[in-house]
Backbone as numpy.savetxt, mean C-alpha at the origin, in Angstrom:
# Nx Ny Nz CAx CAy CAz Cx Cy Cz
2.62 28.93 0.18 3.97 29.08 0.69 4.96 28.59 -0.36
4.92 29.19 -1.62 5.75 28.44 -2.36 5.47 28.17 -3.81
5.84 27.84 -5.16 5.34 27.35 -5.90 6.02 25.33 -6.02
6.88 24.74 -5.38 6.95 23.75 -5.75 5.63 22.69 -5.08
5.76 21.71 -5.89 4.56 20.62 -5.71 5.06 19.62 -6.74
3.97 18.50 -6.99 4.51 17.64 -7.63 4.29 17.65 -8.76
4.98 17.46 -9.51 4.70 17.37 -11.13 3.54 16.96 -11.63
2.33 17.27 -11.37 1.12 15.79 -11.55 1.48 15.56 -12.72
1.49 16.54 -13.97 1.53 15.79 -15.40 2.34 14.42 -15.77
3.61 14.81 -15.04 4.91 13.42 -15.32 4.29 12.42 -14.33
3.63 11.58 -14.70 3.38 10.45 -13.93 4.70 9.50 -13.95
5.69 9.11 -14.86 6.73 8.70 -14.91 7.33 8.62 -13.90
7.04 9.53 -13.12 7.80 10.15 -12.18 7.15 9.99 -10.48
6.42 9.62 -11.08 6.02 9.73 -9.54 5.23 7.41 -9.39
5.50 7.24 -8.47 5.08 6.10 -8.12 3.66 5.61 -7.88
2.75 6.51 -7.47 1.04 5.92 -7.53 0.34 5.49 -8.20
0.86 6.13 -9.82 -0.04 5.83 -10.98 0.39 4.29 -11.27
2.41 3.93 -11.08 2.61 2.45 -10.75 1.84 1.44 -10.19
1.73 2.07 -8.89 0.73 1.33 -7.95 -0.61 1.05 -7.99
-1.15 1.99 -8.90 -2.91 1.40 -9.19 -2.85 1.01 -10.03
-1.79 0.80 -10.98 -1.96 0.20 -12.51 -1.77 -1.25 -11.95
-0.69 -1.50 -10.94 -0.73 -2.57 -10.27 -1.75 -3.36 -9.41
-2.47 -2.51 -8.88 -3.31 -2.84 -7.60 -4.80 -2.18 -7.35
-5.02 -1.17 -8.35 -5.96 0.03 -8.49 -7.58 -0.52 -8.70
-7.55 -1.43 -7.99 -9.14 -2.20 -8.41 -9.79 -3.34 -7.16
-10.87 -3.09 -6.83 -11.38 -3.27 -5.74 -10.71 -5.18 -5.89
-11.41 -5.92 -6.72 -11.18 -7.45 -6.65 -9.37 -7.82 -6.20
-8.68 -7.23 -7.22 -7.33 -7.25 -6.53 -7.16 -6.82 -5.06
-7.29 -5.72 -4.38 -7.32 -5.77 -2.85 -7.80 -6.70 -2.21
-8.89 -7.74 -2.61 -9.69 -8.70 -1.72 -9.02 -9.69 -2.31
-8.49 -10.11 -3.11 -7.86 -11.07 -2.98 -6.26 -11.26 -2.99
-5.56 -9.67 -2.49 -4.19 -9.56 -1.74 -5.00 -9.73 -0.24
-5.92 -9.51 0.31 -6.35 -9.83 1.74 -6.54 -10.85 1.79
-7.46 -12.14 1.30 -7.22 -13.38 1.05 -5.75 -14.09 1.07
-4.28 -13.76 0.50 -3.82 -14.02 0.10 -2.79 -13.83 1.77
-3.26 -13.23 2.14 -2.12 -12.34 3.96 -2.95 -13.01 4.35
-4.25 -13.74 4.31 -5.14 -14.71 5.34 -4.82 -16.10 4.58
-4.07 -16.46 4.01 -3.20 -18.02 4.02 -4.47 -18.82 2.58
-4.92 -17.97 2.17 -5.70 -18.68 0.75 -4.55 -18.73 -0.58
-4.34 -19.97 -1.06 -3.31 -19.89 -2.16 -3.88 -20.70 -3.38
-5.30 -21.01 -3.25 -5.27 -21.75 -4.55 -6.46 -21.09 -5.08
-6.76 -20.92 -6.35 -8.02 -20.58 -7.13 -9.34 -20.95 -6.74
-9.88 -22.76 -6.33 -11.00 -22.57 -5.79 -10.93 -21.72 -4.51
-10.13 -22.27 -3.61 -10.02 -21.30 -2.38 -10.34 -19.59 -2.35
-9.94 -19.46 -3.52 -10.25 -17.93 -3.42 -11.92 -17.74 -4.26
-12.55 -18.14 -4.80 -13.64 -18.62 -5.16 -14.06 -18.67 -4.41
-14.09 -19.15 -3.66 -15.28 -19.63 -2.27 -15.18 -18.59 -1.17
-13.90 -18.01 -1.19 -14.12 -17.15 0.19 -14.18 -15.97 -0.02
-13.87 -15.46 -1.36 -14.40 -14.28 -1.67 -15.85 -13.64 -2.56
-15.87 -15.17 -3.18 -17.14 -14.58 -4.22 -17.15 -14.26 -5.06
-16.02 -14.04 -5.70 -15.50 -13.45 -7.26 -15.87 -14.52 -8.27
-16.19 -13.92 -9.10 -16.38 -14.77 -10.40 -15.31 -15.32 -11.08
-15.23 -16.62 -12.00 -14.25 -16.75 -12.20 -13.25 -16.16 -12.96
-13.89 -15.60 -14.44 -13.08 -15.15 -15.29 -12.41 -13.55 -14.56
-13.31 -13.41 -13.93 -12.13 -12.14 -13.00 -11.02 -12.47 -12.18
-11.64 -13.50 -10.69 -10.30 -14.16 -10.64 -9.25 -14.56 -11.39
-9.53 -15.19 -12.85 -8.28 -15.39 -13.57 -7.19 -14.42 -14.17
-8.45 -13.76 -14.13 -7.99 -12.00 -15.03 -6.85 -11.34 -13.62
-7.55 -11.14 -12.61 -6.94 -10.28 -11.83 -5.64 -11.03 -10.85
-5.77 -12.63 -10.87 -4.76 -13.67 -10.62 -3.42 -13.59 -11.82
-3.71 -13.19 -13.06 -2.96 -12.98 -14.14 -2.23 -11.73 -13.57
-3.25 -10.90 -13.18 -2.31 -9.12 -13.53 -1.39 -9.15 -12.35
-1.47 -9.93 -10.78 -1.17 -9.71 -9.81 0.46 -10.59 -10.07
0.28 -11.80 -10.90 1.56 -12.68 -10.94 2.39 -11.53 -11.90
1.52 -11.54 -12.71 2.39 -10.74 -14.30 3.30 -9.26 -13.13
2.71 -8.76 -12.15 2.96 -7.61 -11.54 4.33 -7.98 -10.71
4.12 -9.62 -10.46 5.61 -9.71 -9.45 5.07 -9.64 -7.60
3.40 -9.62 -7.81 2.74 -9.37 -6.79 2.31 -10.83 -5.81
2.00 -11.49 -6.65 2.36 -13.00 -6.16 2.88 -14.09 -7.07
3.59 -15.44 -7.08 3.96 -16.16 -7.22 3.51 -17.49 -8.08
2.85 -17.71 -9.23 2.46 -18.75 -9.17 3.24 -20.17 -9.66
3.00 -21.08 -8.99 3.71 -22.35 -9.04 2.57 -23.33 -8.99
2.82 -24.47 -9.88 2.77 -25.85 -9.79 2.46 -26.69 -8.53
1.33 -26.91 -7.73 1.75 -27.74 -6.79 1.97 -29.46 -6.78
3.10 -29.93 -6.46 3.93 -30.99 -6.29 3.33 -32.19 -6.38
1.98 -32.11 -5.60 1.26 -33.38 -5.18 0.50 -33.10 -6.80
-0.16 -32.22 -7.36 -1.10 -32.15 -8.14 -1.04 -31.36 -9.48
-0.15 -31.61 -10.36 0.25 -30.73 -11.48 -0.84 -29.72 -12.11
-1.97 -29.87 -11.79 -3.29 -29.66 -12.44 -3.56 -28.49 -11.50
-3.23 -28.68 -10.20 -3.23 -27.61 -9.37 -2.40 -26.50 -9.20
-2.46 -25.28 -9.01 -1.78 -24.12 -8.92 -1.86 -23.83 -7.71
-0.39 -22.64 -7.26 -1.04 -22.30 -5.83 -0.29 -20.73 -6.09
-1.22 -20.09 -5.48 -0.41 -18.38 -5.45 -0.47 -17.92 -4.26
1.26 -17.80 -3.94 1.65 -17.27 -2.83 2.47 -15.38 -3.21
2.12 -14.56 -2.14 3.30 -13.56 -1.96 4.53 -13.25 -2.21
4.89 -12.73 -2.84 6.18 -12.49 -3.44 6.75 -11.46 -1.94
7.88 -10.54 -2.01 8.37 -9.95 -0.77 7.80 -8.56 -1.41
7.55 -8.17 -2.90 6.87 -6.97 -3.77 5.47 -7.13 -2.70
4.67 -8.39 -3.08 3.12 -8.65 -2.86 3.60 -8.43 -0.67
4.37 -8.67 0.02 4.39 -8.52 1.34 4.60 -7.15 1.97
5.24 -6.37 0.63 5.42 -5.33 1.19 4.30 -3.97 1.13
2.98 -4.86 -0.02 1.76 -3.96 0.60 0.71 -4.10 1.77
1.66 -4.92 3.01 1.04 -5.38 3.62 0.57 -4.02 4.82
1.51 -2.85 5.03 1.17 -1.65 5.56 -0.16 -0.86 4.60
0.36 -1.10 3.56 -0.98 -0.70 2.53 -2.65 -0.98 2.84
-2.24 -2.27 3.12 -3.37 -2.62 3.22 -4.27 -2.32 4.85
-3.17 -2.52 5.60 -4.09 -2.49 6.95 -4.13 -0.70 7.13
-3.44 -0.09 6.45 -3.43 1.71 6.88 -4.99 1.85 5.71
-5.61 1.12 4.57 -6.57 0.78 3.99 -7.81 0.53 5.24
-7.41 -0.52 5.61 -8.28 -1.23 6.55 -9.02 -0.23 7.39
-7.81 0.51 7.90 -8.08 1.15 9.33 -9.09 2.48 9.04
-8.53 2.86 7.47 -9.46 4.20 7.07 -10.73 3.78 6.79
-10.61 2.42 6.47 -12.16 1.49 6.00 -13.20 1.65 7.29
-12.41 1.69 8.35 -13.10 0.99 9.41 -13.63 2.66 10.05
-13.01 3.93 10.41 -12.74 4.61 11.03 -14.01 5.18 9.91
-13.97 6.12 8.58 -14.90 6.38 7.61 -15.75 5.57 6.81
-15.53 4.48 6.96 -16.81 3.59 6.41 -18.15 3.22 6.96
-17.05 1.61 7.85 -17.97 1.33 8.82 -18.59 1.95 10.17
-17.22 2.97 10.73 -17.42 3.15 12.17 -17.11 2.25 13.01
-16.95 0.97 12.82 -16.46 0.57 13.97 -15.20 -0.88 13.12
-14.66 -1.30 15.02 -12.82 -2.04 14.77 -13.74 -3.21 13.65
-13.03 -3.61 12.62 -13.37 -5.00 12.65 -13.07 -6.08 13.38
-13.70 -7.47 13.35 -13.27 -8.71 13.81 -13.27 -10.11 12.81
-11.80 -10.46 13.06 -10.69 -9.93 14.00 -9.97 -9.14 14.22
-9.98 -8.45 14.95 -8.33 -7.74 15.62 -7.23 -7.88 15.21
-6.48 -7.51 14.08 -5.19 -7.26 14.44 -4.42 -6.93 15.14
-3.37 -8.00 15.94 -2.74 -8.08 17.00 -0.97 -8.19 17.03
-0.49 -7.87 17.50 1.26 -7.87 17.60 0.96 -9.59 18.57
1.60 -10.61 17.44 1.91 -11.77 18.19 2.38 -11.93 19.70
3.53 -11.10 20.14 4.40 -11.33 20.94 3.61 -10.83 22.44
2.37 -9.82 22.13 1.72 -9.90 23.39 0.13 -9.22 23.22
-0.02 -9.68 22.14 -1.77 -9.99 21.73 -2.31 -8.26 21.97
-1.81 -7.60 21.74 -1.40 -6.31 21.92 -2.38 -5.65 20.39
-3.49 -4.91 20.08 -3.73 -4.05 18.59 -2.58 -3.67 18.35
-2.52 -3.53 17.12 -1.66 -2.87 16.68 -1.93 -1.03 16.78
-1.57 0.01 16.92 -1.40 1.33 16.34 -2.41 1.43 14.90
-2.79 2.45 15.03 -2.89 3.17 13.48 -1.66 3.00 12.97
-1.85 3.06 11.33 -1.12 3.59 10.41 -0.33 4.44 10.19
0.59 5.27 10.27 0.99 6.89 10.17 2.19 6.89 9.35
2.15 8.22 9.31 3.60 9.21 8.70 4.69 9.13 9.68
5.59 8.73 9.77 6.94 9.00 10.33 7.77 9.54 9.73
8.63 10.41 10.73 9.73 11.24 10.21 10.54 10.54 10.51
12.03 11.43 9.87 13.08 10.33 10.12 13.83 9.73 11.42
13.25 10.66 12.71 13.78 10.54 14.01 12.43 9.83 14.47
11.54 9.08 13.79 10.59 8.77 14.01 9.17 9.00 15.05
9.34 10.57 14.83 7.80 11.05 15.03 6.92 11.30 14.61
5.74 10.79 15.15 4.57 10.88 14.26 4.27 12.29 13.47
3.86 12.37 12.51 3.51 13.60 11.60 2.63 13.57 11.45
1.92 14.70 11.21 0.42 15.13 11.03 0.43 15.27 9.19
-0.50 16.25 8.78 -0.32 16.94 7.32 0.17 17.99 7.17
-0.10 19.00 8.61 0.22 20.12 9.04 1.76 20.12 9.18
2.59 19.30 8.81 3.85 19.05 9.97 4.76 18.60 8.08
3.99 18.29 7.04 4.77 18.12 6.51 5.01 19.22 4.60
5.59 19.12 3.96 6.00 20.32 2.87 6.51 19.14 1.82
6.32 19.99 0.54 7.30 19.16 -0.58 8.56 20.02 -0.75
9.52 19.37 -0.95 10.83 19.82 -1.06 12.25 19.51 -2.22
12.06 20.54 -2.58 13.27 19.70 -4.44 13.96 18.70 -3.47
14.00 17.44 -4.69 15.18 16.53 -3.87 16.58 16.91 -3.74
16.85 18.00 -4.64 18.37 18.13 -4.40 18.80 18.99 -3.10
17.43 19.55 -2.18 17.53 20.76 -1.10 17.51 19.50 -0.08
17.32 18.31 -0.56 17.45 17.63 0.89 18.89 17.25 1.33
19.04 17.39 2.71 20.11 17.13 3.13 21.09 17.94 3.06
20.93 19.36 2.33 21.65 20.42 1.79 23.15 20.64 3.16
23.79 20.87 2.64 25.02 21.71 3.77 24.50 22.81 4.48
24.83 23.25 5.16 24.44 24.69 6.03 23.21 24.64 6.43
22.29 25.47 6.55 21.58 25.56 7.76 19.67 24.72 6.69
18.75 24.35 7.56 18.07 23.62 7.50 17.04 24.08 6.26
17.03 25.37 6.41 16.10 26.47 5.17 16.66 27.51 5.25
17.53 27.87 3.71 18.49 28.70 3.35 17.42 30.11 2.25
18.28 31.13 3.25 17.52 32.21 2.63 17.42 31.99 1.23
16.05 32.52 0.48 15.36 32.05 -0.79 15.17 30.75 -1.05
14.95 29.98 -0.27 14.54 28.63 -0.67 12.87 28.45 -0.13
13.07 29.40 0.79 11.35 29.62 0.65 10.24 29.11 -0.52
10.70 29.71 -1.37 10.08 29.20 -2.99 9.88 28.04 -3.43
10.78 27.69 -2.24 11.15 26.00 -3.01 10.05 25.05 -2.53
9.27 25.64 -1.25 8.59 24.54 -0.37 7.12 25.06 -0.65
6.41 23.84 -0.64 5.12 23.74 -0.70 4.35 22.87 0.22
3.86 23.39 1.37 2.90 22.90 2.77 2.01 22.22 2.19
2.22 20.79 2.43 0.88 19.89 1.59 -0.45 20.45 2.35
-0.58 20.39 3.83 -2.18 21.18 4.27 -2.16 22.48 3.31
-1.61 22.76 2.62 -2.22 24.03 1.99 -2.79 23.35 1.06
-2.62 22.21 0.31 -2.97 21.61 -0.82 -4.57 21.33 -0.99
């Protein structure tokens, strides 16, 4: 339906290749999950994940250097470090559980435990999803790529010959 799609060649341009250069490696995910489960210091993450050290240091390096977490000095113990979440490192926190949920659904087959729960009434949370902007759920079927400059266009929603312009990601 179309010839537009995404540029794959210009990675520049597009944000994913950002994101795994950032995050694109199994040890970094387990210890951004560590890190949303309240572990902030180096042995700590040693012990509860299993990682070796010179990787922990390695992948503790790429995650601060990234702006992904925080590291500081702790107060009582100069010798000690502690790495916390930055609001960059909080905001792959949908990342990770829409991760989780595909983990659980095609991996394992079944919920893990614990449960992720909405505090306010111990409630699972939802799947993961696509929302539109009136916020309904979207399928793949439901969504197209579209030049950015046709968004929001004046006049009517799909203007004769712009056909060309759209590309049905389920066709992809």
């Amino acid at each position: 339906m179309g010839n537009l799609r995404e540029p794959l060649r210009e990675i520049a341009e597009c944000g994913l290749p950002t994101a795994l250069e950032a995050m694109g490696e199994r040890w970094s995910f387990m210890i951004l999950r560590a890190a949303f489960n309240g572990v902030h210091h180096f042995e700590e993450f040693l012990a509860e994940i299993g990682i070796a050290r010179n990787i922990l240091a390695s992948r503790l390096t790429k995650l601060t250097d990234s702006g992904i977490l925080h590291r500081t000095l702790c107060a009582d113990d100069r010798r000690k470090v502690e790495y916390r979440l930055t609001q960059k490192g909080m905001d792959l926190l949908p990342t990770m559980i829409a991760l989780r949920q595909w983990g659980e659904k095609w991996g394992t087959g079944t919920p893990s435990n614990p449960v992720l729960v909405d505090e306010k009434d111990r409630q699972p949370i939802l799947p993961v999803t696509i929302r539109s902007h009136d916020d309904r759920v979207l399928g793949s079927k439901d969504l197209c790529w579209l030049d950015a400059g046709e968004i929001g266009a004046p006049g009517t929603v799909l203007r004769r010959g712009m056909a060309n312009n759209i590309r049905k990601l389920s066709a992809m």
